[in-house]
N, C-alpha and C positions, 0 to 999 in steps of 0.2 A: 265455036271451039271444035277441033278436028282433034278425032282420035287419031295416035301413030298404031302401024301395025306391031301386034301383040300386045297392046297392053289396051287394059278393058277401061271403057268410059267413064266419068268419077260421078256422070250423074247415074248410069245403069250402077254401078257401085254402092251408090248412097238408097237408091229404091230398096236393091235388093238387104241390103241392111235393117231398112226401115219395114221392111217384109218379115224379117225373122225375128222382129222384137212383140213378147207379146202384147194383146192388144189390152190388157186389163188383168187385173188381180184378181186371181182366182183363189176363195177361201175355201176348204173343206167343208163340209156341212159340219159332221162331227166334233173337227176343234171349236167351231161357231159353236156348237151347242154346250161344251164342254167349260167355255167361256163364260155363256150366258149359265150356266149353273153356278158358275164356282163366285163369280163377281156382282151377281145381280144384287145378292143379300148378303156381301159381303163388306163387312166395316173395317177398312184401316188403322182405326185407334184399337181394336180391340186384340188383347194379346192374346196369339192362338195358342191354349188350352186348353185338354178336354177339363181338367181339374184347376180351378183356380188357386187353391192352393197349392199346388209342384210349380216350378219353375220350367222354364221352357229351355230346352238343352242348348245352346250355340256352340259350332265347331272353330274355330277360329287359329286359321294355319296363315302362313308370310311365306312368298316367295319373293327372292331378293332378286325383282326385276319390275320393280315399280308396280305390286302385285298383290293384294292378300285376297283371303282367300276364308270367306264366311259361310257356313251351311249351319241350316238349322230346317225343324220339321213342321210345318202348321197344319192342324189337325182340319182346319177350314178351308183346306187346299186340296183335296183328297177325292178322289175320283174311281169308280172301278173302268178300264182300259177296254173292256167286252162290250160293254154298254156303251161305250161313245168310239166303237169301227177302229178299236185296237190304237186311238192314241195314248200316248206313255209321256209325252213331256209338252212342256209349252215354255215359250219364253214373253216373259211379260215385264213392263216398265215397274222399276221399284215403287214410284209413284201409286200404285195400284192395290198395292198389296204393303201390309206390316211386314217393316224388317227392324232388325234392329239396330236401336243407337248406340253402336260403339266407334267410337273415335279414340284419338291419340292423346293423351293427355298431355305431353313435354309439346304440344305442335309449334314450330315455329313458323309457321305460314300463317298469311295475311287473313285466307279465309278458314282456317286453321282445320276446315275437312278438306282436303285437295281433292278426293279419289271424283275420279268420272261415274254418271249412272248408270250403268249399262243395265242391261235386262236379267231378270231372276231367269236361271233356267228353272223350272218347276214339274217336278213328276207326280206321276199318278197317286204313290204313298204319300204324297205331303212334304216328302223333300225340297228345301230351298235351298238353289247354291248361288251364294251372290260372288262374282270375282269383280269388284271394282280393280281397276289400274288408279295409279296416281303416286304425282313425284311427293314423298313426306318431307316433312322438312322438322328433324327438333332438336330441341338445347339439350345442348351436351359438352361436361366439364374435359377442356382439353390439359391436359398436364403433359407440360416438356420438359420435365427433367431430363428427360435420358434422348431431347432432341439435338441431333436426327433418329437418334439410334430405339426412339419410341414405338410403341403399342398402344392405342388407343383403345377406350370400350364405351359404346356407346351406347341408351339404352331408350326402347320406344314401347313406350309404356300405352296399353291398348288394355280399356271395359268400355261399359254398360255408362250412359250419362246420367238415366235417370233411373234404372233399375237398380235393385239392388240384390243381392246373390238370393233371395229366396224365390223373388221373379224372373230371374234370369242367370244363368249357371253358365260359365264359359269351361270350355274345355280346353285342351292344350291334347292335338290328335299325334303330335310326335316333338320332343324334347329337341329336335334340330330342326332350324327353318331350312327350306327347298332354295340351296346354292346352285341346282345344278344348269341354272340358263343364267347365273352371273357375269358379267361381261369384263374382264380383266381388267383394273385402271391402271395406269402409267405409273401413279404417288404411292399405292396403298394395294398394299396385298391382304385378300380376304382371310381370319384364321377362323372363321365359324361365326354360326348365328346359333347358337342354344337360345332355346324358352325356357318360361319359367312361370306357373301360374300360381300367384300370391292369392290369398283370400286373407284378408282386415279385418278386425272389429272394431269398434271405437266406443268408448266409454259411452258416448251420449245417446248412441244405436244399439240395439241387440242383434240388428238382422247385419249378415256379415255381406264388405264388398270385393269383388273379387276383379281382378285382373290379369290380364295374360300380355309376361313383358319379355322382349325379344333382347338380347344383349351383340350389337355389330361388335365382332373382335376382328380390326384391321391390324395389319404394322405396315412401316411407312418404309418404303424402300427408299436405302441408302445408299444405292450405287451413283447415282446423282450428286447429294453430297459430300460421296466422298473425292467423288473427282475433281467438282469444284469448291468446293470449299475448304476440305482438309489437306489433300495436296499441293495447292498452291500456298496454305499458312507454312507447311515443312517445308515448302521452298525457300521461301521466304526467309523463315528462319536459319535454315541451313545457310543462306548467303550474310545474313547477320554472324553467324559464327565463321564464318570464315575470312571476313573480314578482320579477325585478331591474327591470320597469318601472314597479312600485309604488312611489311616493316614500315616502320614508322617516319622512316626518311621519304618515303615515297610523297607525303604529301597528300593524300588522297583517303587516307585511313578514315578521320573524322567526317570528310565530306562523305565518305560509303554509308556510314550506321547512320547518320542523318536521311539520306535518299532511304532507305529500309524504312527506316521508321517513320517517313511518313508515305513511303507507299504499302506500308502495312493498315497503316490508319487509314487511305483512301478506299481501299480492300476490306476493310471491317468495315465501313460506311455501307458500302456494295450489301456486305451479308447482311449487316443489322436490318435492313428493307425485306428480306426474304425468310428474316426468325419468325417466330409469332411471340405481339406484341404485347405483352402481359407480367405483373408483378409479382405473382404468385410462386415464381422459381425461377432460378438461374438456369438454362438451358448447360447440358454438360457440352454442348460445343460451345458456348458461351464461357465458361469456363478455363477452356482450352485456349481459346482466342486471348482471354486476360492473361494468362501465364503467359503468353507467347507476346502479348504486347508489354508486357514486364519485362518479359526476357531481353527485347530490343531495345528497351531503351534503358534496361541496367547495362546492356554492352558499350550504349553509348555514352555512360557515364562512366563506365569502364576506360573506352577509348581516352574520355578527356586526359585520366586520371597516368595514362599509359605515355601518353605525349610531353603531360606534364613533367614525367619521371626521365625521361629521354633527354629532354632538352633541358633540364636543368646541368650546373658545370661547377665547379670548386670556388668561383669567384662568389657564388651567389648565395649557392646553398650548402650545409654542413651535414653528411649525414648521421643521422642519430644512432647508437648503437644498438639499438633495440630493430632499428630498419636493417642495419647491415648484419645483424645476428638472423633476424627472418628471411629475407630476399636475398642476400649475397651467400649465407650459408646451407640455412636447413631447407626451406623451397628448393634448392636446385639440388639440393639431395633427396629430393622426397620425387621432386619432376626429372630426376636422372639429366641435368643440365652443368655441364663443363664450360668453361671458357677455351678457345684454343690452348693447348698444350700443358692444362691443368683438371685435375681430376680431383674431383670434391666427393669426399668420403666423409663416413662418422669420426673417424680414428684423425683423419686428417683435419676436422672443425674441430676439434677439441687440441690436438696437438698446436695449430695457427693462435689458439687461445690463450694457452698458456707462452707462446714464443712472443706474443705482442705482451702482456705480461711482464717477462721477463726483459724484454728492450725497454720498456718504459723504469722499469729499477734499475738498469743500469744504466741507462741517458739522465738520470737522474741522481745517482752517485758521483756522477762523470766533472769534472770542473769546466767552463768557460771556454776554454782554449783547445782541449781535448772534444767538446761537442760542435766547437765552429770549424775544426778542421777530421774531427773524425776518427781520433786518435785515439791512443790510450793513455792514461796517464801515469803509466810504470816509468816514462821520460824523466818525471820530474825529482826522481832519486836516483840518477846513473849519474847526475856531475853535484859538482857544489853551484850556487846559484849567480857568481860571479861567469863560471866556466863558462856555465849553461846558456847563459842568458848572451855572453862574448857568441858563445857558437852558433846561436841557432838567429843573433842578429846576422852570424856573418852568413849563415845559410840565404836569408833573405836580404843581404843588401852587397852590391859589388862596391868593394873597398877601391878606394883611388891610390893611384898610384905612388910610390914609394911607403905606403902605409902598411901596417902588418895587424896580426890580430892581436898582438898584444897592447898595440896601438889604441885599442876598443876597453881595456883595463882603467883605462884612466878615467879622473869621476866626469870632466865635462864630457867628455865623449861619451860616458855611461848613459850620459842624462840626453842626450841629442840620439842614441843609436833605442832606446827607450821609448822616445817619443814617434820615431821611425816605427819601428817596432810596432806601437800603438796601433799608429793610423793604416800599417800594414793588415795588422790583425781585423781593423775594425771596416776596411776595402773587401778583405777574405770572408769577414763574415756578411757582410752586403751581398755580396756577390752570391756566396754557398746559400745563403735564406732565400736572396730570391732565386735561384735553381733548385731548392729544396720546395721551394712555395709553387716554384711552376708543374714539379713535381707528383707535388700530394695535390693539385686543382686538377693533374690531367690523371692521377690516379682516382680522387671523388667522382670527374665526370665520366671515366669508365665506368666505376661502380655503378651510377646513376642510370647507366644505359642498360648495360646487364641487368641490374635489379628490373628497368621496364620489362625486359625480355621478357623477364622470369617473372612479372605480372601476366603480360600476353599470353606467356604459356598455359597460369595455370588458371586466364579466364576461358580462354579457345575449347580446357579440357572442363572444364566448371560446366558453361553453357551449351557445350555439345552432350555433355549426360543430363543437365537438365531438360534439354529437348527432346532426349529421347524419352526420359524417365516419364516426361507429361504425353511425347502421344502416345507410348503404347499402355500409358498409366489409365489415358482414357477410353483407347480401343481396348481395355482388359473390362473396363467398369461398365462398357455395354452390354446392355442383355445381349443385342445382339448386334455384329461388327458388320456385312455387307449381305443385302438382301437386294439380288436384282431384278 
């Protein structure tokens, strides 16, 4: 192998390397000797006190970075620093020395202590500070009421396994756990770690147990949510309402709120997989979602009910007065809706009320021959009934030639211009009924169309204040509306 110029050989490289490593482990005399004092007659099971009766103090502080944080003092640890060449600390394997058992009591892990061993630092006074690392893991009651818009609190409950508070006394060195190397997550913003250190009695004991419990207060941020999930529900919706200003000739009306409503269902399917799955409460966007799939599919039994009204016609269907008193009058006075070239007022629904009324008394006073041509019957007292009857055949029949009207006086002719007469009148009224019948079918099926109208209008305005009313019903019922 050839070196290039300027650059230096990898075996002179790897010598000189193996040159500046040293060559063996070198122990202080001191700390050796400091060792061999503190461990030679030193027993593990035995709990360090100078008095067996006091408890031995533990410090017990949480830092929220996979962290806690235990000190306590052993009187069996204790060294003066002068005497052993000015050492002040050592670090030694937990294994070696009493510490204490506390653990998590909610643990949800397999081996339900996770923490690593790491080494005691230990000083001169007897001080012990143990910092095991390790990821916890415990049960904790989640409630989603107010999901997404929730706060969770979760609580990790930490004593003694086998002691009890008069052998062992925890303490609680500051009311808030150490957030300040927390590492921001994406879901969940940190609102505090307060402590809190409980002491128990229990009936069956006299000696009391004591524990020190940490309360996670996260909240879940909602800008996530609301981008995908509450936004595209108002979308959604809003095209569901706006489908009532499709007229209903278009043909496409009913096929609209059907495509909504099941691609609002395929969209709830989506979210349901990302709620948390639980019986305990209705999520309040779960909630929202149900009104909203209400909403779409009362539009579309809305729709049916709008097409139906439309395409009905006078031949089929009669409308009822109670429909034509609602829809044809006071709705389109209440939704401010005219038909071309009429204007529908209070004064004007009461006024039409009393004029149909009063047509109906007097088409009803009226005689036979006055209602089939339209008349009045003040006719029938201007001649005698010979005259009358001469004049108004000779009105409708062309006399032949060299005849005259008094030609028409005489009783057989009376009796032949009579039965003329008849079939005249009874052609006149064929005719007039069915032009009155074609009439009142092509006046029912306007009705019928309008009256739709005046459904669509006031479902369009129905469903657009119900949609509003529920989101901002439920963006008001959240603690809180967007945390990013």
């Amino acid at each position: 192998m050839t070196a290039t110029p300027g650059t230096p050989h990898l075996s002179a490289l790897l010598c000189l390397t193996l040159l500046c490593l040293p060559k063996g482990s070198v122990q202080g005399p001191h700390e050796k000797r400091v060792l061999e004092k503190l461990l030679n007659n030193y027993n593990v099971l035995e709990r360090p006190v100078a008095n067996e009766s006091e408890p031995i103090v533990v410090s017990f502080g949480l830092t929220l970075q996979q962290i806690i944080d235990v000190e306590w003092n052993d009187v069996n640890l204790r060294w003066n620093a002068s005497e052993y060449g000015g050492v002040q600390d050592l670090r030694i394997p937990p294994k070696k020395i009493w510490k204490p058992d506390v653990l998590m009591y909610n643990s949800a892990d397999e081996k339900f202590d996770s923490t690593y061993p790491t080494n005691v630092v230990l000083k001169n006074n007897g001080s012990c500070l143990y910092i095991p690392p390790g990821i916890f893991k415990s049960t904790c009651k989640i409630d989603i009421t107010w999901f997404p818009f929730d706060d969770q609190e979760c609580d990790m409950k930490f004593g003694s396994w086998t002691y009890d508070g008069w052998q062992l006394d925890l303490i609680l060195p500051s009311e808030e756990g150490d957030a300040s190397n927390f590492i921001p997550n994406g879901e969940w913003t940190l609102l505090g770690v307060p402590g809190q250190r409980n002491e128990l009695s229990y009936a069956c004991c006299p000696q009391p147990y004591i524990d020190i419990t940490y309360k996670i207060l996260i909240r879940r941020r909602t800008l996530y949510y609301f981008s995908n999930l509450i936004v595209p529900c108002v979308l959604i919706a809003s095209m569901a309402v706006l489908g009532f200003t499709l007229p209903p000739d278009s043909g496409e009306k009913l096929s609209l709120g059907v495509t909504i409503l099941l691609s609002l269902t395929v969209f709830l399917n989506m979210v349901a997989e990302s709620m948390p799955t639980t019986s305990d409460a209705v999520p309040l966007i779960g909630t929202y979602f149900n009104c909203i799939m209400f909403m779409v599919a009362s539009s579309v039994v809305s729709t049916v009910l709008i097409l139906n009204y439309h395409h009905r016609s006078g031949e089929t269907h009669e409308m009822a007065p109670w429909v034509r008193s609602v829809f044809l009058q006071w709705m389109p006075w209440l939704l401010r809706m005219s038909r071309p070239g009429e204007k529908i007022t209070r004064k004007n629904i009461i006024m039409n009320n009393k004029m149909k009324e009063l047509e109906l008394k007097e088409r009803s006073s009226k005689s036979l021959l006055a209602n089939v041509l339209d008349m009045d019957d003040d006719f029938r007292g201007l001649a005698p009934a010979p005259l009358s009857l001469a004049a108004n055949s000779a009105a409708y029949t062309r006399l032949p030639p060299g005849q005259s009207v008094d030609d028409l006086a005489a009783p057989g002719c009376m009796a032949g211009c009579a039965r003329e007469l008849h079939l005249i009148l009874r052609e006149l009224r064929t005719v007039t009924d069915r032009l009155r019948q074609e009439d009142d079918e092509a006046v029912v099926t306007s009705d019928w169309k309008f009256a739709a109208m005046v459904v669509d209008r006031l479902c369009l305005i129905v469903f657009t204040l119900f949609t509003v009313v529920a989101t901002v019903a439920v963006l008001l019922s959240a603690p809180h509306i967007i945390v990013p």
